[in-house]
PDB file as gemmi writes it, atoms N, CA and C in Angstrom:
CRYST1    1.000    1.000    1.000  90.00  90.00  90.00 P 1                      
ATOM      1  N   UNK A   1    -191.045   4.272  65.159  1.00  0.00           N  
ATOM      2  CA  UNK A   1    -191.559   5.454  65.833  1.00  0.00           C  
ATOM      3  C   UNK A   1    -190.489   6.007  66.780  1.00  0.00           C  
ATOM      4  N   UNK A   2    -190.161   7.689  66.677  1.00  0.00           N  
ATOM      5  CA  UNK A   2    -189.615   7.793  67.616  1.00  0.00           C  
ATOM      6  C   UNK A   2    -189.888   8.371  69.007  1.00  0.00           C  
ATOM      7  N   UNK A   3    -189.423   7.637  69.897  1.00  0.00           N  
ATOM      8  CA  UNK A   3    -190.032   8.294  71.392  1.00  0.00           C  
ATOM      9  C   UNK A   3    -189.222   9.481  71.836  1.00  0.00           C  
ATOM     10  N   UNK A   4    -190.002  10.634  72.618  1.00  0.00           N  
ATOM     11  CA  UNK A   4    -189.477  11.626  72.907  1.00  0.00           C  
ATOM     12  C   UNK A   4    -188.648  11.317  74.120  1.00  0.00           C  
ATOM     13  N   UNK A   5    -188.711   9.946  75.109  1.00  0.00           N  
ATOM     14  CA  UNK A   5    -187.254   9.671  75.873  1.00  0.00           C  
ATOM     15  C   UNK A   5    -186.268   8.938  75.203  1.00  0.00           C  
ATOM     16  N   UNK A   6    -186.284   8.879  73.963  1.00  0.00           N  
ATOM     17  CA  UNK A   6    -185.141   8.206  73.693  1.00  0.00           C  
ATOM     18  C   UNK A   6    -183.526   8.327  74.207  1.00  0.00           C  
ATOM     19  N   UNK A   7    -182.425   7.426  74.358  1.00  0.00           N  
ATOM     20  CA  UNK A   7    -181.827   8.152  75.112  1.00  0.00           C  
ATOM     21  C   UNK A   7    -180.702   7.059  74.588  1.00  0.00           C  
ATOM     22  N   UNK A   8    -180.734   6.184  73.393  1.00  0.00           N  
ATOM     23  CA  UNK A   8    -179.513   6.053  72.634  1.00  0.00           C  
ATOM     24  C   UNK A   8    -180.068   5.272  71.540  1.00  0.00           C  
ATOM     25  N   UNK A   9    -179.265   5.872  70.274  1.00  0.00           N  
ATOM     26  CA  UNK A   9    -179.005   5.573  68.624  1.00  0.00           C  
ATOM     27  C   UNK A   9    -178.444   5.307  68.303  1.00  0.00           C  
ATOM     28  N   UNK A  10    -178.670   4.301  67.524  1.00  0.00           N  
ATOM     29  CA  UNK A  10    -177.116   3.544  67.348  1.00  0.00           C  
ATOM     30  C   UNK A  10    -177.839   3.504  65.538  1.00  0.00           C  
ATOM     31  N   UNK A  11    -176.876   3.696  64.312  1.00  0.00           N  
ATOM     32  CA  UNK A  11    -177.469   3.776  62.815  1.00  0.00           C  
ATOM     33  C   UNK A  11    -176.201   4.579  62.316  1.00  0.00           C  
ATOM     34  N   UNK A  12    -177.023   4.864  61.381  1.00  0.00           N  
ATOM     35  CA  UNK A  12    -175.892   6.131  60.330  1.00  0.00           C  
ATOM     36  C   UNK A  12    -176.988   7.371  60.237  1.00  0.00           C  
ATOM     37  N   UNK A  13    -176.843   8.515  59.778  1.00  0.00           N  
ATOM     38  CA  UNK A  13    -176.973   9.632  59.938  1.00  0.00           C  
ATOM     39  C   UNK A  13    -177.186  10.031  58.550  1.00  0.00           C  
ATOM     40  N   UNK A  14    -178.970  11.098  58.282  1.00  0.00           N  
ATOM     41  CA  UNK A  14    -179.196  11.181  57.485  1.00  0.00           C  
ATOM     42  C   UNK A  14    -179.661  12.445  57.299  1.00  0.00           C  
ATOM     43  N   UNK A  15    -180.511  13.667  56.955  1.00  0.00           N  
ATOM     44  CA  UNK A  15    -180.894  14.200  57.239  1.00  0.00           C  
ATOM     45  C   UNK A  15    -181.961  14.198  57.631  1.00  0.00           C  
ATOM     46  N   UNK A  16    -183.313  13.059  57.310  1.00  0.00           N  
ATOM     47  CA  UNK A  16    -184.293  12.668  57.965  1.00  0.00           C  
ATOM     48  C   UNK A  16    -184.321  12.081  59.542  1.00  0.00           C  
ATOM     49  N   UNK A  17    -182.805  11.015  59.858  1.00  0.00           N  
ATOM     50  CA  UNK A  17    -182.858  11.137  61.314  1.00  0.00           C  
ATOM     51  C   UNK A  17    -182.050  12.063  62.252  1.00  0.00           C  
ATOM     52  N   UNK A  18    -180.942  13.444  61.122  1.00  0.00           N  
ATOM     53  CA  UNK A  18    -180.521  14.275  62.479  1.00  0.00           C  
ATOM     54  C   UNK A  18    -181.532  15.047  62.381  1.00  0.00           C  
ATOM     55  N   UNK A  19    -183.222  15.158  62.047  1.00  0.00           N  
ATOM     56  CA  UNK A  19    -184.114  16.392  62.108  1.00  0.00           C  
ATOM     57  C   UNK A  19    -185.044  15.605  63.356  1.00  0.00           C  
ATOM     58  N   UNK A  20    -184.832  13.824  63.219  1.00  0.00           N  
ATOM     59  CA  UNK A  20    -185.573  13.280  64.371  1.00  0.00           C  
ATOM     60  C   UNK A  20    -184.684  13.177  65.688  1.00  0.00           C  
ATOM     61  N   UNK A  21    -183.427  13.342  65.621  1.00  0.00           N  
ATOM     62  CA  UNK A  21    -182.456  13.408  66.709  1.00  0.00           C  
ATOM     63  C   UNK A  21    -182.635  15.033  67.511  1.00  0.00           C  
ATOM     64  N   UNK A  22    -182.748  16.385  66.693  1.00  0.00           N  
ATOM     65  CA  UNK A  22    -182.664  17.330  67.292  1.00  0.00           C  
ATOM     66  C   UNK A  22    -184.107  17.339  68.148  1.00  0.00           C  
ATOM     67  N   UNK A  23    -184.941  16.791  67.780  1.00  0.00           N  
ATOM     68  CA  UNK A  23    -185.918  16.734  68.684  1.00  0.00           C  
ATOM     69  C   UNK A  23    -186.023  16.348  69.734  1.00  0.00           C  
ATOM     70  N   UNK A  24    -184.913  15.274  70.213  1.00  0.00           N  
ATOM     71  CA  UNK A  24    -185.129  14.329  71.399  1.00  0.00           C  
ATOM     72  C   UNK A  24    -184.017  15.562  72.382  1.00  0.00           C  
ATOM     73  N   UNK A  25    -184.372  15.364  73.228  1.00  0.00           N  
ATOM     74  CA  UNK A  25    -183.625  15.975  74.759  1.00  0.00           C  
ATOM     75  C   UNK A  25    -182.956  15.276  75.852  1.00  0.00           C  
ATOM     76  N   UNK A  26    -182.920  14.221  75.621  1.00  0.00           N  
ATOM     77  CA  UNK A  26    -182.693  12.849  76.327  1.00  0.00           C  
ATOM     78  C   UNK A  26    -182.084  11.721  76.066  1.00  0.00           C  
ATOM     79  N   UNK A  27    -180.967  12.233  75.146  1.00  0.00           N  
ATOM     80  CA  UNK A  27    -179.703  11.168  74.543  1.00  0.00           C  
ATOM     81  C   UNK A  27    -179.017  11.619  75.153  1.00  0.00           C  
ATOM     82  N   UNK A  28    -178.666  10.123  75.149  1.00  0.00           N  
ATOM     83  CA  UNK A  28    -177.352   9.712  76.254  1.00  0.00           C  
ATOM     84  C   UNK A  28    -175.979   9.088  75.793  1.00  0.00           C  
ATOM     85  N   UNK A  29    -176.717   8.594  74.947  1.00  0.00           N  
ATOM     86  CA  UNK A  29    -175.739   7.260  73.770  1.00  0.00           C  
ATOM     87  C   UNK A  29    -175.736   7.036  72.218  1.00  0.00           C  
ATOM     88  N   UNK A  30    -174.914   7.704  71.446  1.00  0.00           N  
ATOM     89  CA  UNK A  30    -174.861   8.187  69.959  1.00  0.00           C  
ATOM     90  C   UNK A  30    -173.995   6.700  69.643  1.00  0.00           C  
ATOM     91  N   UNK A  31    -173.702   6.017  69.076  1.00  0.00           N  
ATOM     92  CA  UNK A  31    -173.721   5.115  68.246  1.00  0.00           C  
ATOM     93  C   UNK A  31    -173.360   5.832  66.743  1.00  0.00           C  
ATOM     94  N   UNK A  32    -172.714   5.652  65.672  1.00  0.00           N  
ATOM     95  CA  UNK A  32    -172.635   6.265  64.284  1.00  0.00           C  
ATOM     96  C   UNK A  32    -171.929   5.465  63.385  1.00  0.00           C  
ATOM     97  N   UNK A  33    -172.627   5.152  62.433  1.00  0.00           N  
ATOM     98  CA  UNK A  33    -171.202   4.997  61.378  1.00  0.00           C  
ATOM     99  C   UNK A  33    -171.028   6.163  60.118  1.00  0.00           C  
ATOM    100  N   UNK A  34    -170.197   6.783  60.218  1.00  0.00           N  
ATOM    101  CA  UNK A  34    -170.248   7.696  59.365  1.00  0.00           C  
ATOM    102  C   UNK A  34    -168.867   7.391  58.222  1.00  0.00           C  
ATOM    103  N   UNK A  35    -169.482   7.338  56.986  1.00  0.00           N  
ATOM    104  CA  UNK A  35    -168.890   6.962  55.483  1.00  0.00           C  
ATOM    105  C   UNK A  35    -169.095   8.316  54.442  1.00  0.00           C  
ATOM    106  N   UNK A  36    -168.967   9.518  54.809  1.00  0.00           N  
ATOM    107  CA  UNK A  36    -169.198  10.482  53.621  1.00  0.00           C  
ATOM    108  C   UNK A  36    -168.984  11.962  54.642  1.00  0.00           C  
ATOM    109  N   UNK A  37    -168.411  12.874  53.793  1.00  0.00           N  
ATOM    110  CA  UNK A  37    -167.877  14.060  53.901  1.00  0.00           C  
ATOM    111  C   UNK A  37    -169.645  14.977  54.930  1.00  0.00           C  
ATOM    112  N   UNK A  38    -170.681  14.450  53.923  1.00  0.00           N  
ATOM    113  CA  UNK A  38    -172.151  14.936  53.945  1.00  0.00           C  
ATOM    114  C   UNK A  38    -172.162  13.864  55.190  1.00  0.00           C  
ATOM    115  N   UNK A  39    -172.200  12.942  55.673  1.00  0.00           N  
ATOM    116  CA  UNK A  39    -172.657  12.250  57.053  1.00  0.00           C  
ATOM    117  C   UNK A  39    -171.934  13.282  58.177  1.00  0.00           C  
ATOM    118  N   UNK A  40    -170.612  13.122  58.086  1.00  0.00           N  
ATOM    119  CA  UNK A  40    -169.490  14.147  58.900  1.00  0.00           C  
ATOM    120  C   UNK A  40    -170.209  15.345  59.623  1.00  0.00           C  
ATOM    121  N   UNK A  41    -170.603  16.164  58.300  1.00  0.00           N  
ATOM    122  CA  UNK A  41    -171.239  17.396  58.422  1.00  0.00           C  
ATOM    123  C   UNK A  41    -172.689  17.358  59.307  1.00  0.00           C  
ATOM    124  N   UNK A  42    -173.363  16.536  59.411  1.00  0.00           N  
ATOM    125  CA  UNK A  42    -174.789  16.431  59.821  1.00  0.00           C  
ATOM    126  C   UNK A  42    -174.527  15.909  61.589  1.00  0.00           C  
ATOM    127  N   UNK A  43    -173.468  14.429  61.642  1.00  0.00           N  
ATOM    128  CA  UNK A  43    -172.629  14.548  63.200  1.00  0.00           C  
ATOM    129  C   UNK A  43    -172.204  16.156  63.540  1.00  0.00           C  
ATOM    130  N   UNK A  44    -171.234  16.986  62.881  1.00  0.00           N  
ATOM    131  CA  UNK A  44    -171.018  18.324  63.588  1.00  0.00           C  
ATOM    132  C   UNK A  44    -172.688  19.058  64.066  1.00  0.00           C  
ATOM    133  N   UNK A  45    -173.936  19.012  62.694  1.00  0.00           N  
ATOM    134  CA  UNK A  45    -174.655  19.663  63.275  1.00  0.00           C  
ATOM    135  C   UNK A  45    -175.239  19.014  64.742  1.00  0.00           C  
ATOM    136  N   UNK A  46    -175.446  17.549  64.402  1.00  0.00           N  
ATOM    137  CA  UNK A  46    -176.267  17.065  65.662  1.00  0.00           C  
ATOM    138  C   UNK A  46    -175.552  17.576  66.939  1.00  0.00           C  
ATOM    139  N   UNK A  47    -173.933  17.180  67.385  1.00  0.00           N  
ATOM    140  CA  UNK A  47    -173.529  17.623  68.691  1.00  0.00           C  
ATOM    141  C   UNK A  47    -173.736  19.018  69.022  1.00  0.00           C  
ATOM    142  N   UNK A  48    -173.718  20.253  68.279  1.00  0.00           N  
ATOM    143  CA  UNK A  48    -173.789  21.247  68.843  1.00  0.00           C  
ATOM    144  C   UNK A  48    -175.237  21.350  68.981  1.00  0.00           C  
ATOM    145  N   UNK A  49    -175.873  20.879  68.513  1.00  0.00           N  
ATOM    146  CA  UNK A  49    -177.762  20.694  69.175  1.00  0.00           C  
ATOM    147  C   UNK A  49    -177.859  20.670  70.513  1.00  0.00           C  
ATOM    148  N   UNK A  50    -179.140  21.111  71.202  1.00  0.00           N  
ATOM    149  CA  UNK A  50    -179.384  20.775  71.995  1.00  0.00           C  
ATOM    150  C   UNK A  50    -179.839  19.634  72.629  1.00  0.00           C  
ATOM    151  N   UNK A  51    -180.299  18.655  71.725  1.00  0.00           N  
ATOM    152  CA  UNK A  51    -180.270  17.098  71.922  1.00  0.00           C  
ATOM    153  C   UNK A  51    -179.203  16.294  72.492  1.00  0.00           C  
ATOM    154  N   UNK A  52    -178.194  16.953  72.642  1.00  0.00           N  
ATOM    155  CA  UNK A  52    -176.652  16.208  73.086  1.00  0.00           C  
ATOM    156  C   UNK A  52    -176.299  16.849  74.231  1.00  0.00           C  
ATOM    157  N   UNK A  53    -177.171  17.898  74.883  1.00  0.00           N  
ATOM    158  CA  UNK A  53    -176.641  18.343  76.106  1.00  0.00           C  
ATOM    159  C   UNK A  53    -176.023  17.398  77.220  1.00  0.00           C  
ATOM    160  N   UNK A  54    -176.883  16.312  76.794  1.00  0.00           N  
ATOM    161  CA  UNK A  54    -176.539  14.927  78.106  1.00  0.00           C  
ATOM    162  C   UNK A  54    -175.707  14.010  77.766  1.00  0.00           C  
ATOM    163  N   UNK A  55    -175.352  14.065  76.767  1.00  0.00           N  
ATOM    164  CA  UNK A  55    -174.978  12.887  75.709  1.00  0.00           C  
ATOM    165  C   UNK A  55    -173.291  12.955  76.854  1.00  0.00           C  
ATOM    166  N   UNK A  56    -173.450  11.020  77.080  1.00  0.00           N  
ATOM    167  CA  UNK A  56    -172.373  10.593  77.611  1.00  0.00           C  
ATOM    168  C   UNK A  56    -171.263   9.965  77.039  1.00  0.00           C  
ATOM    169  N   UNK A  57    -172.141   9.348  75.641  1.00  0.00           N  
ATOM    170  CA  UNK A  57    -171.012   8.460  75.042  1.00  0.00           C  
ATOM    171  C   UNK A  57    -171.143   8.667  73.394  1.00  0.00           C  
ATOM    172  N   UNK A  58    -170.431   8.864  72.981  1.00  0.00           N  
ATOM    173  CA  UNK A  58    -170.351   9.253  71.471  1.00  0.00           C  
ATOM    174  C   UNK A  58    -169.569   8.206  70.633  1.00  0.00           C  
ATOM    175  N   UNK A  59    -170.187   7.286  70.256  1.00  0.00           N  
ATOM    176  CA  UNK A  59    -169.431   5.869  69.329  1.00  0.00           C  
ATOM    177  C   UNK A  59    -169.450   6.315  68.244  1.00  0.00           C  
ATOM    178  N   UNK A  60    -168.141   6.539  67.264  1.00  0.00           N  
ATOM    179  CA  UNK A  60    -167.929   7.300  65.294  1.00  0.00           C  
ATOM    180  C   UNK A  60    -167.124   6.336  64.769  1.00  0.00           C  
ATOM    181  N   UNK A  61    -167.453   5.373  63.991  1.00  0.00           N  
ATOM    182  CA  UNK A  61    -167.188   4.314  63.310  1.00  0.00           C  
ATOM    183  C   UNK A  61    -167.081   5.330  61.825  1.00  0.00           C  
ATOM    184  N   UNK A  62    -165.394   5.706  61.068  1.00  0.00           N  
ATOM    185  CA  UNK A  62    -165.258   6.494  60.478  1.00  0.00           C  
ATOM    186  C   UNK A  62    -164.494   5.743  59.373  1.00  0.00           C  
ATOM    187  N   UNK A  63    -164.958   5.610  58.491  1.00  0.00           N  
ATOM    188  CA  UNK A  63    -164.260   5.218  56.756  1.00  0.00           C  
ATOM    189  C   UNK A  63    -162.992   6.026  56.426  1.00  0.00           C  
ATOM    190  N   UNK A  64    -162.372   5.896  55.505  1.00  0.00           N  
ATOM    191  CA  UNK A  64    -161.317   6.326  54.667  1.00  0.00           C  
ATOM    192  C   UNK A  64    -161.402   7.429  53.991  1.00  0.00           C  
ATOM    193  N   UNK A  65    -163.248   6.766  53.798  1.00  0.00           N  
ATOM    194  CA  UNK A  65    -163.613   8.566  52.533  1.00  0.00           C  
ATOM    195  C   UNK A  65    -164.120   9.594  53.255  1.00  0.00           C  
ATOM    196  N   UNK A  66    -164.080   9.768  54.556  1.00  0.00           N  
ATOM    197  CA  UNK A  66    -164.184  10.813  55.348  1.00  0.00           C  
ATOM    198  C   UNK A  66    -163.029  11.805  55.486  1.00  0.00           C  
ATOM    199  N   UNK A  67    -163.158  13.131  54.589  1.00  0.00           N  
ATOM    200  CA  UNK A  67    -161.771  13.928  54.719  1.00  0.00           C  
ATOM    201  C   UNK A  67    -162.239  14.349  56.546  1.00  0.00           C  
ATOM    202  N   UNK A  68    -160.848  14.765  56.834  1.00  0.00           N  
ATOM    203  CA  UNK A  68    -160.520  14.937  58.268  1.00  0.00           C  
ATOM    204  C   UNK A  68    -161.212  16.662  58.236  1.00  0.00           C  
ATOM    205  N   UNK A  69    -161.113  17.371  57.050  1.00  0.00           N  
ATOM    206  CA  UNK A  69    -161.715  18.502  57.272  1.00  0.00           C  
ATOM    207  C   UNK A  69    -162.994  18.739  57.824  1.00  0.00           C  
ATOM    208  N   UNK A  70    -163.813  17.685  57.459  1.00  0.00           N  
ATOM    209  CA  UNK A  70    -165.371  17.608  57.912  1.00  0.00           C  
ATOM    210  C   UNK A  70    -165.851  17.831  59.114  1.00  0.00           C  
ATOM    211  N   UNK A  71    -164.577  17.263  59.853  1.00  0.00           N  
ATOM    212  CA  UNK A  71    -164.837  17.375  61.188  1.00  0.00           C  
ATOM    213  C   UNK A  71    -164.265  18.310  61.804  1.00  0.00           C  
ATOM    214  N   UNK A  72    -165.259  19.619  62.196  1.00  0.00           N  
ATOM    215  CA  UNK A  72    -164.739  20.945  62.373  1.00  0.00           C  
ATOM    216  C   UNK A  72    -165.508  22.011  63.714  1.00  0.00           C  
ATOM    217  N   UNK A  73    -165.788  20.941  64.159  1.00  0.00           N  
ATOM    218  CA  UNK A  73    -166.430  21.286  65.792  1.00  0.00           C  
ATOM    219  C   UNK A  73    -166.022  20.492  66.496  1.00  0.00           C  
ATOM    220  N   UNK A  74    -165.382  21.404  67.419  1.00  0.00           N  
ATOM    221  CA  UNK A  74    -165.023  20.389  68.824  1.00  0.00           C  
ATOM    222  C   UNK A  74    -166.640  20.043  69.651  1.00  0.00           C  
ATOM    223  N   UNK A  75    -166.222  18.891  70.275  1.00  0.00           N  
ATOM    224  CA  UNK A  75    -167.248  18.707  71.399  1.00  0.00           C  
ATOM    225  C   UNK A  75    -167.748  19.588  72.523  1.00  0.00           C  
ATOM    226  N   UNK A  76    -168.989  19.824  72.372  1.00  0.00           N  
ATOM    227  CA  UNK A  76    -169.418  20.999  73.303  1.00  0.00           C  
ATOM    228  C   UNK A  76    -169.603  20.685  74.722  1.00  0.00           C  
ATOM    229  N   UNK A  77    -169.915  19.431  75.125  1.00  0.00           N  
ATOM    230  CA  UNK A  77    -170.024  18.906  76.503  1.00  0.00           C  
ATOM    231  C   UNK A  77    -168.324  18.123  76.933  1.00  0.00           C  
ATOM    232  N   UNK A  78    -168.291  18.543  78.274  1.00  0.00           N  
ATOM    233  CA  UNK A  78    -166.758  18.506  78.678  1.00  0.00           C  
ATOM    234  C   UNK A  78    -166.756  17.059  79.242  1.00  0.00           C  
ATOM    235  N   UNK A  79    -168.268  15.846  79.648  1.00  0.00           N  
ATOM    236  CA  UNK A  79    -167.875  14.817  79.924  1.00  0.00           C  
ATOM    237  C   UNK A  79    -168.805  13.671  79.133  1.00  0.00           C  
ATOM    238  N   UNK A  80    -168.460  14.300  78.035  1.00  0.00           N  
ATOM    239  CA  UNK A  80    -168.738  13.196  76.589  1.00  0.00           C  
ATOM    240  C   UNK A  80    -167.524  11.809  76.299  1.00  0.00           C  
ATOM    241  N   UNK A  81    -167.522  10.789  76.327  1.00  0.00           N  
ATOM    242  CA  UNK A  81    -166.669   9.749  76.078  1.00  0.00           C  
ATOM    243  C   UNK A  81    -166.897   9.316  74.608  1.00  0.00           C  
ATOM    244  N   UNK A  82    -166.009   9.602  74.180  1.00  0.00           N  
ATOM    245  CA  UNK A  82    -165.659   9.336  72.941  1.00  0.00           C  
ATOM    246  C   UNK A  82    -164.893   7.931  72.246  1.00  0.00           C  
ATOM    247  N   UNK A  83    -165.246   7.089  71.720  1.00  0.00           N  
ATOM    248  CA  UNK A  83    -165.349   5.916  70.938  1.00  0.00           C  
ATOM    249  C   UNK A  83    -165.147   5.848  69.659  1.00  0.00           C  
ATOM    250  N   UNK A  84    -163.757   6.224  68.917  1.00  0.00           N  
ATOM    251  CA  UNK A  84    -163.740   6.633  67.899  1.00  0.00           C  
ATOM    252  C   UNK A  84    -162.787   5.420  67.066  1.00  0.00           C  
ATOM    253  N   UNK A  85    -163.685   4.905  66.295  1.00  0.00           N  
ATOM    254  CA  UNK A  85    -162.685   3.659  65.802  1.00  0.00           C  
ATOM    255  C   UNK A  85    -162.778   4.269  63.631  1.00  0.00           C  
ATOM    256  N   UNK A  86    -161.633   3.883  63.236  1.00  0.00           N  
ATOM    257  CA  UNK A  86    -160.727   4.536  61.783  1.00  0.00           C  
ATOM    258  C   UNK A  86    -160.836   2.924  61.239  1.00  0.00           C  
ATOM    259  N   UNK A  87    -161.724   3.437  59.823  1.00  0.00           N  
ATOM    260  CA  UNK A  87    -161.372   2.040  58.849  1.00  0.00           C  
ATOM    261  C   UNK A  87    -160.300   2.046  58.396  1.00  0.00           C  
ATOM    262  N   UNK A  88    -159.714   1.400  57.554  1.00  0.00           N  
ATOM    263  CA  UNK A  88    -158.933   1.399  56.342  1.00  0.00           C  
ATOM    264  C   UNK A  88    -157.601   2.241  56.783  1.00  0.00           C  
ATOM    265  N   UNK A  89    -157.071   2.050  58.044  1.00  0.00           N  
ATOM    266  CA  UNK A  89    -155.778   2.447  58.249  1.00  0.00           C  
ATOM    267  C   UNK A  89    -154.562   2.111  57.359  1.00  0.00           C  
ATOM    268  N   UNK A  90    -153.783   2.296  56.986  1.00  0.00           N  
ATOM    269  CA  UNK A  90    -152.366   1.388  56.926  1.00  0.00           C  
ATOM    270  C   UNK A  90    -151.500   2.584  56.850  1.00  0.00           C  
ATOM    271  N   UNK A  91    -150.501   2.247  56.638  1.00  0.00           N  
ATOM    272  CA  UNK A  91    -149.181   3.266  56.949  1.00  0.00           C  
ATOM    273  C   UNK A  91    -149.182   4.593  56.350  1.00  0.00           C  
ATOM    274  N   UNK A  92    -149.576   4.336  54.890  1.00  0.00           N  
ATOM    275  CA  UNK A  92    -149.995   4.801  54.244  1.00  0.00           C  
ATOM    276  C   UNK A  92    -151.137   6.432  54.426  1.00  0.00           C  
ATOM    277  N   UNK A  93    -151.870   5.677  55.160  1.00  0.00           N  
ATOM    278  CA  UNK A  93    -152.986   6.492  56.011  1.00  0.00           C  
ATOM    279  C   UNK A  93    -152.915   7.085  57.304  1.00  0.00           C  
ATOM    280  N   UNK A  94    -151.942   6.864  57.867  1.00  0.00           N  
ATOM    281  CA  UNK A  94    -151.528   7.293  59.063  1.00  0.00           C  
ATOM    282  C   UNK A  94    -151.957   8.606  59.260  1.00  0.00           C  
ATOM    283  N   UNK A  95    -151.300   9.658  58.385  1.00  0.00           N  
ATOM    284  CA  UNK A  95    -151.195  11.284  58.999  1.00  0.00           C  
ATOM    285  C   UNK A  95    -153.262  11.349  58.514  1.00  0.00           C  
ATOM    286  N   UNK A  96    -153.865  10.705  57.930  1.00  0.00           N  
ATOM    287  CA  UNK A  96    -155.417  10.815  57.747  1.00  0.00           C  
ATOM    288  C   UNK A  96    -155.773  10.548  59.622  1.00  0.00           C  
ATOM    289  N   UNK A  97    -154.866   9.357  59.714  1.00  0.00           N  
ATOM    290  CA  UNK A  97    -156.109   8.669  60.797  1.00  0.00           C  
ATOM    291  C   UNK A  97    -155.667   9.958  61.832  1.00  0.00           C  
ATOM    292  N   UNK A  98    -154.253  10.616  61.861  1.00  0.00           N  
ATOM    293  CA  UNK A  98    -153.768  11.264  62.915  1.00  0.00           C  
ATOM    294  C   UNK A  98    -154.708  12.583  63.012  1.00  0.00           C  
ATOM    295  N   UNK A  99    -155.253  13.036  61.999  1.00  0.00           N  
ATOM    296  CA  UNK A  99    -155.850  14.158  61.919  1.00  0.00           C  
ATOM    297  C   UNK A  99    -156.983  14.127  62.463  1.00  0.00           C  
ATOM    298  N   UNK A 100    -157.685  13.202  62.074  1.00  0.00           N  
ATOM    299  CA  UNK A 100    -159.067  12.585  62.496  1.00  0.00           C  
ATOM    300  C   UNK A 100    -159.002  12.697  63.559  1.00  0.00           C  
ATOM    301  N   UNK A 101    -157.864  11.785  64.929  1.00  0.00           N  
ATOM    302  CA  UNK A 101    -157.734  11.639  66.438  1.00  0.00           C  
ATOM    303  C   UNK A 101    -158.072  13.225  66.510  1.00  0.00           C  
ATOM    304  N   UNK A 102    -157.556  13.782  65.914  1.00  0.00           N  
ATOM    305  CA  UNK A 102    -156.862  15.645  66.469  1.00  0.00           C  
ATOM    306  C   UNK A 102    -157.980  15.817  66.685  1.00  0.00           C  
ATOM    307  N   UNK A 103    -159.248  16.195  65.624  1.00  0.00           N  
ATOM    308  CA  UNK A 103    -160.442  16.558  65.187  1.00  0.00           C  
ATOM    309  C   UNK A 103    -161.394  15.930  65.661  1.00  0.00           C  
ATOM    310  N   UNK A 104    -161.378  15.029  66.333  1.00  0.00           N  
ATOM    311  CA  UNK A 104    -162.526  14.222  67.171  1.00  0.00           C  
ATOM    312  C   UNK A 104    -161.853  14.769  69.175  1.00  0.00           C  
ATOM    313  N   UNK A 105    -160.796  15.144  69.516  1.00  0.00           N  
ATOM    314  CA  UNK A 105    -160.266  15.419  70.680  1.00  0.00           C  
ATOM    315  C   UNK A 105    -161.021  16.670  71.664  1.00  0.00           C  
ATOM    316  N   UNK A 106    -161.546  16.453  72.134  1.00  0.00           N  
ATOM    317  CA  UNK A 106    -162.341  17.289  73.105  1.00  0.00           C  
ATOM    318  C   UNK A 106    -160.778  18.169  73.652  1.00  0.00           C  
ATOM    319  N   UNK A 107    -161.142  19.376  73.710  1.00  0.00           N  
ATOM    320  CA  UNK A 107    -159.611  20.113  74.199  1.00  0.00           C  
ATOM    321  C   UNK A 107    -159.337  20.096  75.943  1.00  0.00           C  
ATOM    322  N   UNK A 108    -160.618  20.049  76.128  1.00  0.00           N  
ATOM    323  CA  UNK A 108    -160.840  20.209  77.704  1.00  0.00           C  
ATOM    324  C   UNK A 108    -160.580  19.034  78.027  1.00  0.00           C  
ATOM    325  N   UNK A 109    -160.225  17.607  77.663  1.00  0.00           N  
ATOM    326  CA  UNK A 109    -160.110  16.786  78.319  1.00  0.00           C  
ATOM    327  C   UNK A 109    -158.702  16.030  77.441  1.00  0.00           C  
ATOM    328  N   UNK A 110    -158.467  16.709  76.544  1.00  0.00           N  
ATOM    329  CA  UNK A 110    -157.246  16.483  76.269  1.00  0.00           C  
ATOM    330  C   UNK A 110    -156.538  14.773  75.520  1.00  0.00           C  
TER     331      UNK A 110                                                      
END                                                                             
């Protein structure tokens, strides 16, 4: 069941729970593992929601098969902490994981 104070999620992202996430007003603490181009896309919709107005800490546990394009909204709140950990690095993958950092970087906080 979800409660209307909820105020952190920790899962993966579906379209059944970002339609139960835009409902809540009172997250604080996002938790994610996101593995697909379609998960990516549903994180961009949730942050620009109004459900994330408060949101302090943003944890994105991000796979390999996540193109870096997906992620195509900056962060709308200027004191969101961001927790962004890259599977499947190797040298190889570098300019992926570098893009990703870019694309997860709040500009205002640099």
């Amino acid at each position: 069941m979800w409660s209307p104070d909820l105020r952190m999620y920790t899962g993966q992202l579906s379209d059944y729970v970002l339609s139960k996430l835009q409902q809540l007003h009172s997250l604080r603490h996002i938790n994610l593992g996101i593995s697909s181009n379609h998960q990516a896309t549903l994180l961009m919709n949730l942050i620009t929601s109004t459900s994330c107005k408060h949101l302090n800490i943003l944890g994105v546990v991000v796979t390999s098969d996540v193109l870096p394009e997906a992620i195509t909204t900056n962060l709308p709140v200027t004191k969101v902490w961001v927790d962004l950990y890259l599977l499947d690095v190797t040298d190889a993958r570098m300019s992926w994981a570098c893009e990703m950092v870019a694309n997860f970087n709040n500009p205002s906080q640099g």
